[in-house]
C-alpha positions as CSV (number, residue, x, y, z in Angstrom):
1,X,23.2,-37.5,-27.7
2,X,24.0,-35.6,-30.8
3,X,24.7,-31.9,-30.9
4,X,21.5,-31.4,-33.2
5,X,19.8,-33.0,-30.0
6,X,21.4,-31.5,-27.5
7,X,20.9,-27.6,-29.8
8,X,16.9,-28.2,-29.7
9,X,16.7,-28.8,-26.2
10,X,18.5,-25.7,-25.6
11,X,16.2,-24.3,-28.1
12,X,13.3,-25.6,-26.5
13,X,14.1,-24.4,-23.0
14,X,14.6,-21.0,-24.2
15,X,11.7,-21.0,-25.0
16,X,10.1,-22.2,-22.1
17,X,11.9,-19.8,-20.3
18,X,10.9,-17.0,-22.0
19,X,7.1,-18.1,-22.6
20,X,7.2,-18.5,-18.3
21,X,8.9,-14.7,-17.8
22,X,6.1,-13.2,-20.4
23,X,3.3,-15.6,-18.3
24,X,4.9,-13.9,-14.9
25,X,5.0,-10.5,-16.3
26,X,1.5,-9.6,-16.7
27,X,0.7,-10.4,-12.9
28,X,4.2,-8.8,-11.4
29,X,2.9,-5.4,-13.3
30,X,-0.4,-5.8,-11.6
31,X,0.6,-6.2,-8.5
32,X,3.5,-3.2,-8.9
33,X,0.7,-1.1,-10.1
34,X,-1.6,-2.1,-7.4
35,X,0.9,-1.2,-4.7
36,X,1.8,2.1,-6.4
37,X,-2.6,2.8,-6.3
38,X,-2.9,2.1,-2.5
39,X,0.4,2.0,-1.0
40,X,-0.8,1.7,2.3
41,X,-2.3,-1.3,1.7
42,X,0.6,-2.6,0.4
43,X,2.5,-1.5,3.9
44,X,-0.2,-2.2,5.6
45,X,-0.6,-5.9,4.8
46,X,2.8,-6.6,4.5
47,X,3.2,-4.4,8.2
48,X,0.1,-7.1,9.6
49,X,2.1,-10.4,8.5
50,X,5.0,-9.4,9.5
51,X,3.4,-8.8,13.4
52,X,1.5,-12.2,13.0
53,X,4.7,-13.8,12.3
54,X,6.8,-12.1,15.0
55,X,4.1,-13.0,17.6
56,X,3.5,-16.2,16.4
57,X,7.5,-16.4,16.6
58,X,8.0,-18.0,13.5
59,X,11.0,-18.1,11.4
60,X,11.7,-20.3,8.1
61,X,15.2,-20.9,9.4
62,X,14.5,-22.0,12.6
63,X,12.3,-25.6,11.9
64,X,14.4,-27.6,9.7
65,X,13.7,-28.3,6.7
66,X,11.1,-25.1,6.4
67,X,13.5,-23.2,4.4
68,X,13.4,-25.4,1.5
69,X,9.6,-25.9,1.9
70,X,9.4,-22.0,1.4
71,X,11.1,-21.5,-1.2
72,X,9.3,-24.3,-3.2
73,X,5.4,-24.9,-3.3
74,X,4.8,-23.1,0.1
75,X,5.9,-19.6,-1.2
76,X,3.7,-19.6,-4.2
77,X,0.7,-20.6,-2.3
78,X,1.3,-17.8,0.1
79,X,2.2,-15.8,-3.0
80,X,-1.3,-16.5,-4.2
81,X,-3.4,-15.9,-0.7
82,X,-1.3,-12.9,-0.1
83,X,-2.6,-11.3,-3.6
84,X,-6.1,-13.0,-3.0
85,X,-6.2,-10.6,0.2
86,X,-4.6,-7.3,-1.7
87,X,-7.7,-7.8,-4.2
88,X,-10.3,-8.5,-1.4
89,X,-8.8,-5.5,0.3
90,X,-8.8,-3.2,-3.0
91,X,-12.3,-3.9,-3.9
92,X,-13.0,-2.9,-0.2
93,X,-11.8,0.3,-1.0
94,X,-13.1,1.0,-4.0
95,X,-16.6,0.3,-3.0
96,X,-16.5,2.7,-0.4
């Protein structure tokens, strides 16, 4: 591979990069701005998984290979039912 090559595809994932922090951006200030609104929903939920987890007595380290599930696929999909909730639970709120 030449360095011309080997300069665009550093080129190009900068910019891949950098398009992917500005796509995670917007949502990250949502959801700090959303937990700075109604804080004690942001305890509270966060309080309510952590007691499901403890009684359900489940740890990532403790079944192998669950560790490296979690930190791939599984933690954005609970990333995305855990916001899914916060919104249920703030348009609760604001319709009351």
């Amino acid at each position: 591979m030449s360095l011309a090559k080997q300069l665009h595809a550093v080129r190009t994932a900068k910019q891949r990069a950098q398009e992917a922090r500005h796509e995670l951006a917007v949502p990250a200030q949502a959801l700090l701005s959303r937990g700075q609104r109604y804080p004690l929903t942001t305890v509270g939920a966060a309080a309510g998984a952590g007691f499901v987890l403890g009684q359900l007595n489940v740890h990532p380290l403790r079944v192998p290979g669950l560790g490296a599930l979690m930190s791939g696929t599984a933690a954005e999909v609970v990333g995305q039912v855990t916001r899914l909730l916060a919104d249920f639970a703030q348009d609760q709120f604001n319709a009351s």
